[in-house]
C-alpha positions, -999 to 999 in steps of 0.1 A, spaced: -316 292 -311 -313 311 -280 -335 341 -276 -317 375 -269 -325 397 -242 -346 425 -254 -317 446 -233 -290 433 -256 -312 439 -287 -316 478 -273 -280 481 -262 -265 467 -303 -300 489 -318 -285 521 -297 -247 515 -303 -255 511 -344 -275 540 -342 -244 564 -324 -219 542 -344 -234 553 -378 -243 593 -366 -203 593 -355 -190 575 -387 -209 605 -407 -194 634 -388 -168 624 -391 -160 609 -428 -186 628 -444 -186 662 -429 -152 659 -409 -165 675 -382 -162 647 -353 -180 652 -320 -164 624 -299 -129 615 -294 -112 584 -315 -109 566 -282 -146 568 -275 -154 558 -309 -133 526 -305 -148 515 -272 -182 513 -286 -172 497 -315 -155 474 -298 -184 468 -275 -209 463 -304 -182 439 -322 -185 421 -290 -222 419 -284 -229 409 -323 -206 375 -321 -219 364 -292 -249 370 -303 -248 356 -343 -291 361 -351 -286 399 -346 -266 402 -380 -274 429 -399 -260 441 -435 -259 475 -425 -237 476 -389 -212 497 -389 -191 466 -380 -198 457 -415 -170 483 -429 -140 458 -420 -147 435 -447 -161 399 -450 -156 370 -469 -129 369 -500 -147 362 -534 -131 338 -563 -141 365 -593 -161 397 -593 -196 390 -611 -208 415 -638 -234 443 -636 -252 459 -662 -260 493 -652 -300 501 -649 -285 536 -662 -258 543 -688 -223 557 -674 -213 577 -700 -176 594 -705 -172 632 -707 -154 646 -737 -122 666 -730 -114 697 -736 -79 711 -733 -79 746 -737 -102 775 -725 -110 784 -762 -125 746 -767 -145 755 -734 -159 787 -749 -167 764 -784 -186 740 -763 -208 772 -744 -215 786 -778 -228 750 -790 -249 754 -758 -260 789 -763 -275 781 -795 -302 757 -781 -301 773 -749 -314 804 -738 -299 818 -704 -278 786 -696 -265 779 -663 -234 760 -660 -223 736 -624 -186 737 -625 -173 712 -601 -139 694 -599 -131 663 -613 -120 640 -588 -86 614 -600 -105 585 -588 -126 553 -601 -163 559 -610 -190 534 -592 -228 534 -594 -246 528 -555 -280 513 -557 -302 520 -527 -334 500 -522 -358 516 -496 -329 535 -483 -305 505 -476 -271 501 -498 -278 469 -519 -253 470 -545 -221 490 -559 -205 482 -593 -176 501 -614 -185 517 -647 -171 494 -669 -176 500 -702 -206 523 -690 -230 496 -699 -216 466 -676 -190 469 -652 -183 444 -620 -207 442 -590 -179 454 -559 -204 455 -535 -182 440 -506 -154 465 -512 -176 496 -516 -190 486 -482 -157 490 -465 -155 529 -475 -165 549 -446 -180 577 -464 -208 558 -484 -240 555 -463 -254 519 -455 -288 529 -451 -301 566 -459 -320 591 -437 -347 584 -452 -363 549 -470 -358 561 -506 -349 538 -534 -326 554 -559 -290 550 -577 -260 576 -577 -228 580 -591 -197 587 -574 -156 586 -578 -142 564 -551 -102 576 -546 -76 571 -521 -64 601 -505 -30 615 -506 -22 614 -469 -30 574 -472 -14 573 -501 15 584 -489 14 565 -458 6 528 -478 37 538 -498 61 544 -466 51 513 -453 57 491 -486 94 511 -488 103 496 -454 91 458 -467 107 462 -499 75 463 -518 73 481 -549 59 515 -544 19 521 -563 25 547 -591 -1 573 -580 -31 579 -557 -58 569 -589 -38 536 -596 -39 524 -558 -74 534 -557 -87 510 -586 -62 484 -573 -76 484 -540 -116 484 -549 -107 452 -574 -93 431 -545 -112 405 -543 -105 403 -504 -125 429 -490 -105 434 -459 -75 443 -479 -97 469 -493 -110 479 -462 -68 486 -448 -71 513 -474 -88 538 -460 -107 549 -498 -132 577 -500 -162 585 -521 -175 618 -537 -210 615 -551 -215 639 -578 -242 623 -600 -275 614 -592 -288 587 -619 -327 576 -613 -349 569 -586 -366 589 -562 -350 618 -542 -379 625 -524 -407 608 -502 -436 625 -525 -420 612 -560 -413 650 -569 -385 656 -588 -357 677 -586 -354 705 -612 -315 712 -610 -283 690 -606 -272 716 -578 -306 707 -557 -296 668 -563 -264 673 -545 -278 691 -519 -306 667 -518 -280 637 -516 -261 658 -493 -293 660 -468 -299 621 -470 -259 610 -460 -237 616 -492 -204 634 -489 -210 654 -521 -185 673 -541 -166 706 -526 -156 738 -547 -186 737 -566 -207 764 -578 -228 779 -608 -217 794 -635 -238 818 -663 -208 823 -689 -181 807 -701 -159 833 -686 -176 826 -651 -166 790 -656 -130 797 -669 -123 818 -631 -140 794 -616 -117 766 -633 -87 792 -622 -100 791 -589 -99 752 -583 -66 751 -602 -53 775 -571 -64 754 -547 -51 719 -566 -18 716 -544 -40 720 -508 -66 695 -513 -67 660 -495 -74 643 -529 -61 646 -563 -82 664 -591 -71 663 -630 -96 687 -639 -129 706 -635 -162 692 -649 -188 713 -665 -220 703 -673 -256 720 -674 -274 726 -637 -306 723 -655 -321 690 -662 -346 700 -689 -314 715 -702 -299 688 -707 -326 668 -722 -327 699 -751 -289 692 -757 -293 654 -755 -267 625 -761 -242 617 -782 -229 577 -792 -206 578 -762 -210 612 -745 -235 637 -730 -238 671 -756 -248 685 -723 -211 683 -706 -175 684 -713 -144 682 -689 -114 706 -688 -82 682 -682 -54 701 -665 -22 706 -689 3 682 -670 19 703 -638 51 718 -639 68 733 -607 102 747 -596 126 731 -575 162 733 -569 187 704 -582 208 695 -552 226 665 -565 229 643 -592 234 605 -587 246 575 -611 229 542 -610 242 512 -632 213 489 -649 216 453 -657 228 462 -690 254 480 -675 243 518 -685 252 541 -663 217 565 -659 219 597 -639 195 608 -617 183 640 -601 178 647 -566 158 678 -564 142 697 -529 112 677 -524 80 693 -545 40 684 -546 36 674 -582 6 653 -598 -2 639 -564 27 627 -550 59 643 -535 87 641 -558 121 640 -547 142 625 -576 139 624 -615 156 607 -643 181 623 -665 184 596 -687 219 605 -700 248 634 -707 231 644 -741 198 646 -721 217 673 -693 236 690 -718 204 696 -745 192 716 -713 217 730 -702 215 717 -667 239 724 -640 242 712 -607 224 734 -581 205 749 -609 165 757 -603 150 732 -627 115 728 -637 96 693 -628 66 674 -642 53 637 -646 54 625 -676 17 611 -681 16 620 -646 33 591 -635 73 598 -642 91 621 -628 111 641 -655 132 669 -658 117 691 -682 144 723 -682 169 746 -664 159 781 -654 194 801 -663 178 830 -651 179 820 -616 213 810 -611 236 825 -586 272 817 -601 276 787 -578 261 764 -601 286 739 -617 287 715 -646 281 675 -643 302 647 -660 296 618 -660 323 591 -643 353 579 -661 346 548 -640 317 525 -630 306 538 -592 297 500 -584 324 482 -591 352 505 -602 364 494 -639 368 517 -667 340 532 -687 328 523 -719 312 550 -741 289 545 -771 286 577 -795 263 556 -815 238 557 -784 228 594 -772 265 593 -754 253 563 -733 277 554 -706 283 520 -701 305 494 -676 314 468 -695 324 441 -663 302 414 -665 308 404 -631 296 443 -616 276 439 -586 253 461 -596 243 448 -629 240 414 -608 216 427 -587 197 452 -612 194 416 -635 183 394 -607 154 423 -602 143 421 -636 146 387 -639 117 388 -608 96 418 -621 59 411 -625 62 411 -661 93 385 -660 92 356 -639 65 374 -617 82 362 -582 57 380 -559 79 395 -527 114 394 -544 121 432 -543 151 448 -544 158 451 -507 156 412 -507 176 412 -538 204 426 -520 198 409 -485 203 375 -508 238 390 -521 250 401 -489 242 370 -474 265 351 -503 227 329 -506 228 338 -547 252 346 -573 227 344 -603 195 344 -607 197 302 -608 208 302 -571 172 314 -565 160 279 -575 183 261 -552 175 284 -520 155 269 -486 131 284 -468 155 275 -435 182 294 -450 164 331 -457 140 331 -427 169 346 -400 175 372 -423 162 409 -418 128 418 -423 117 380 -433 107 352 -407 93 317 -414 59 331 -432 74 358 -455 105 330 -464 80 301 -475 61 323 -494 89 339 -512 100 299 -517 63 297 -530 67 321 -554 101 310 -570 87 278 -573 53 290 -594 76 308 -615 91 279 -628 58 273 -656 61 308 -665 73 294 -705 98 305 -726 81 338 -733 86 355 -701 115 338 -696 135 353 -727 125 385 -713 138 376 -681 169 370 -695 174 405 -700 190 403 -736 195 439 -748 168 456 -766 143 428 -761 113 432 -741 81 416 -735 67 417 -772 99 406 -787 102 378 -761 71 370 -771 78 366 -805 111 346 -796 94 318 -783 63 318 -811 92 312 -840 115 292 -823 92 272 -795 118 259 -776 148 275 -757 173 253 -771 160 258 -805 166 300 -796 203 296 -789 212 283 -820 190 311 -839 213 327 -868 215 365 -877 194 357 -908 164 339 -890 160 364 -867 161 392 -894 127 373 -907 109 379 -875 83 410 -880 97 443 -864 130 427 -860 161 444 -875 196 439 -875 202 457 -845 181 438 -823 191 401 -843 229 414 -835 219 414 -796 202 377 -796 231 363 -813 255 382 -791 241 367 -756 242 334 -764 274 338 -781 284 340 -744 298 308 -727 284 321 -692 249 326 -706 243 293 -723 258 278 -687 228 299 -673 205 286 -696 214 247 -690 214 253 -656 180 269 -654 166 243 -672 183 212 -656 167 229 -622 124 226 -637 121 258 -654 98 254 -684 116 263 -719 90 257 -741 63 285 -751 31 278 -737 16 309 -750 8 292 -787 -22 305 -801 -48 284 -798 -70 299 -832 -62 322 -856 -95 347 -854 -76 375 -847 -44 364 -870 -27 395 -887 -43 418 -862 -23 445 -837 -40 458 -808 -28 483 -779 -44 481 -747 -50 513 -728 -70 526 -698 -87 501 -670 -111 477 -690 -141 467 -668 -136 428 -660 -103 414 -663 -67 431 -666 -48 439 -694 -26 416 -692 -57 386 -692 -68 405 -718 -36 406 -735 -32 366 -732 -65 360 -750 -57 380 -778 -25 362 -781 -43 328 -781 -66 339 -806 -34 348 -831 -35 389 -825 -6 405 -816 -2 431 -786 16 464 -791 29 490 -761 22 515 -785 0 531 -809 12 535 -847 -5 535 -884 1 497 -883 -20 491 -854 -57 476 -860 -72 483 -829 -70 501 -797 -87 488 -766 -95 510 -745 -107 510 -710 -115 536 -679 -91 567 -678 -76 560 -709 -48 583 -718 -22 595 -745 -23 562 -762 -59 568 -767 -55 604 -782 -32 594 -804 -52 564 -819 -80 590 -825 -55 614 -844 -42 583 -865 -74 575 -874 -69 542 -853 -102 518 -846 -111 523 -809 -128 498 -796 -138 486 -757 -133 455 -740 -173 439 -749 -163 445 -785 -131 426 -782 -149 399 -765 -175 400 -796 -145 399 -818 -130 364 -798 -165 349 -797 -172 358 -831 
């Protein structure tokens, strides 16, 4: 090996050194002292230096933060300390029932009120003040070791100030400025947009590439510290204000807007306060967290099964703002439905700039009593969809006029069709109506379909305009050669688009009955198709009655089955899907019955696989998998950030289980 110059070794020791004191001003205290471009050069310089020299590798450079190798699977991690769940509360008189819990115990309580940051919720495990491992919470008892990703966030410190061995808790989130830009970017390539700034921030931390992690710019606030030693001495801190200061002091970026409160009605202004400041903060926050400052405190209070006695979190009621409707638009589906949309002045809501909202229908408008130009009021349903929730009459100026909806379709111009049986649903009834073509083909591709990665709908319609398709079985016969001239594609982007079509062909009959896009079958009832009737020939000749047998099925939904293949253009499309290598048969049988004549619902971000892997074992072990919650269901599963579906299993009386009892349950 050859021996390195003791100048080289001082020169990378000196540029780590200003590397790491610059990285902390500036994404932990965002007060930067140097200029990006001077930043760069010495990065650059120590990038250099360390690849031509390999021995001086060391886990904790700064050049670290770009991300290394990709991993096959994420291994598990059982936390060395619990991480618990807060209970909610969703009302300021549930706050003051949880202090006067408190005050009984309690004498003279203080209260840190902090917000609670939208984001996913890792443990960092410091040994002699270098980062040697990250992990997500899990279940709060394992979770997955994300050690590579968490070392890509800027913010987290790779070693501490001082040689301390201890392990904190932190919310790693994406914020909204990145957000926003990631989202920009995937609308110019076609790509479908991420939901909100918590979704992309999970996504990107369970890459299993860390430099795609590392491209999204995520951001940590530590707000917990769980076990170890804050301090040289071994003395120990006496108040969960002095551990964030503490962990402040050794590197952390540490929560903002905190402070301590001595009341419940110090805590509500102080809620009031952060609630005011929601719209102007870099991150997204879906409430405030209150918890007791004093550790002995909180040993007096103690635990519950799941949750601390000693803390509770406020959720935010879901945010409604103003805006003005400047337009309404009308979209056809792929079942022809014409669905009008609103597009509002732009408004912050639930992280994320809304501009447009579904109306779902004329019934929908006219329930309101919405007019065009009106000032409507705006929220996100489960704060993901953007919905018109009402009309404010008492802001109209007499300009405002009423909408109807077209006597004919906007795509392709026939007459149309409308069903008084179905909320006033508008419908075009022309089979061949280029938008239903193209809103079909996009189905037919959707993750949940087919699953043909990079088949958006700007590519969609690219294909169309280029005369390259005219159902979705022209995607099977298409060549790399003749999509890579087109716009926005090339030779790399058109094989692996030609990739992806050709994967898709083993999807099996169940996702591909659901591609199909019969009406009023989706994924579960696809599903179900292909369990009773195994093959795809076998499903086209299914009668009324049959299909009346199937569980949940009525006569509605038997009516549409037996009306698409009734269709001589749909049992063409069938033959000729299958005479090009698409696999008709399920291959989704179960494989054992342990979980026979059991329905589960799936909710929240479950700590080592997805929920659709999680969805598939079920299946194979005989259970059935529900999109929602109802008497009838046996269990829900339910993961990280669970939401509505969970509330309403616990008002039902539903068993609520997590993802290491389900696994129990398989291996049982």
């Amino acid at each position: 090996m050859e021996k390195v110059s003791a100048e080289i070794i001082e020169r990378v020791n000196k540029l780590r050194k200003e590397l790491t004191y610059h990285s902390e001003r500036y994404y932990v205290y965002d007060s930067p002292e140097i200029s990006d471009y001077e930043y760069d050069m010495m990065y650059a310089e120590l990038l250099r230096l360390e690849a031509e020299n390999p021995s001086l590798y060391d886990p904790t450079s700064p050049t670290v933060r770009v991300g290394g190798r990709a991993l096959e699977k994420f291994e598990k991690h059982t936390h060395a300390y619990r991480m618990d769940s807060l209970s909610d509360v969703f009302s300021f008189e549930e706050l003051e029932d949880f202090c006067a819990k408190v005050d009984e115990k309690i004498a003279a309580p203080a209260y840190s009120v902090e917000p609670k940051i939208d984001g996913l919720s890792v443990s960092l495990i410091y040994e002699n003040g270098i980062f040697v491992k990250g992990a997500t919470r899990g279940d709060g008892v394992v979770g997955e070791d994300v050690t590579e990703n968490l070392r890509t966030v800027m913010s987290i410190p790779l070693t501490l100030k001082e040689p301390l061995s201890l392990t904190v808790r932190g919310e790693v989130y994406m914020p909204r400025a990145v957000f926003e830009s990631i989202n920009q970017k995937r609308a110019e390539e076609g790509q479908a947009l991420m939901a909100n700034p918590r979704n992309a921030a999970a996504g990107s931390l369970r890459q299993l590439d860390s430099k795609i992690t590392a491209k999204r710019r995520l951001d940590i606030f530590v707000f917990n510290f769980q076990g170890g030693s804050l301090y040289a001495d071994g003395r120990q801190p006496k108040t969960h204000t002095e551990t964030l200061d503490r962990l402040s002091e050794l590197g952390f970026k540490v929560l903002e807007l905190r402070t301590v409160a001595h009341s419940a009605a110090e805590a509500v202004q102080h809620i009031k306060l952060i609630g005011s400041r929601r719209d102007d903060l870099a991150y997204d926050i879906d409430g405030v967290v209150i918890k007791l400052d004093r550790l002995e405190d909180r040993a007096v209070m103690g635990e519950g099964t799941n949750t601390p006695k000693w803390a509770v979190a406020y959720k935010f009621p879901p945010e409604e703002k103003q805006t003005v409707l400047e337009d309404i638009t009308v979209a056809v589906g792929r079942t022809g439905v014409l669905t009008p949309t609103a597009v509002l002045a732009p408004v912050r809501l639930a992280g994320t700039t809304v501009s447009r909202a579904t109306l779902h229908n004329l019934d929908f408008i006219n329930k309101r009593d919405i007019m065009l130009g009106d000032t409507v009021v705006v929220r996100k349903a489960g704060d993901i969809i953007p919905e018109v929730v009402s009309s404010v009459p008492e802001k109209r100026t007499g300009a405002e006029r009423r909408f109807s909806m077209p006597d004919r379709c906007p795509s392709c111009g026939e007459p149309v069709f409308y069903d008084e049986d179905e909320a006033a649903a508008a419908r075009c009834t022309n089979s061949s109506c280029p938008a239903q073509l193209s809103r079909s083909i996009e189905h037919f591709a959707s993750k949940n379909a087919m699953n043909i990665d990079g088949l958006g709908p700007q590519i969609v319609e690219l294909l169309l305009k280029n005369n390259l398709i005219a159902d979705v079985s022209d995607l099977y016969s298409l060549r790399a050669e003749d999509i890579a001239p087109l716009d926005r594609m090339g030779d790399k982007s058109a094989k692996n688009l030609i990739d992806a079509i050709e994967r898709s062909k083993s999807a099996g009959l169940e996702r591909l009955v659901y591609a199909l896009g019969i009406r009023n079958i989706g994924e579960v009832a696809g599903a179900a198709l292909a369990a009773k009737y195994g093959t795809l020939d076998a499903l086209i000749g299914a009668t009324r009655e049959e299909l009346c047998q199937i569980e949940d099925f009525g006569e509605i939904t038997a009516d549409c089955v037996v009306n698409f293949f009734s269709h001589p253009q749909n049992i063409e499309l069938c033959r000729k899907l299958t005479s090009l290598g698409l696999v008709t048969e399920s291959v989704a049988a179960p494989k054992g019955d342990k979980l026979a004549g059991l329905t589960f619902v799936l909710t929240g971000t479950l700590p080592t696989m997805s929920r659709d892997e999680a969805s598939a074992l079920i299946k194979a072990a005989g259970g059935k998998v529900s999109g929602s919650v109802s008497s009838k269901t046996s269990y829900v599963v339910a993961g990280e950030a669970a939401g509505s579906k969970l509330t309403k299993a616990q008002s039902l009386g539903v068993n609520i289980i997590d993802e290491a009892e389900l696994l129990h349950m398989l291996e049982q």
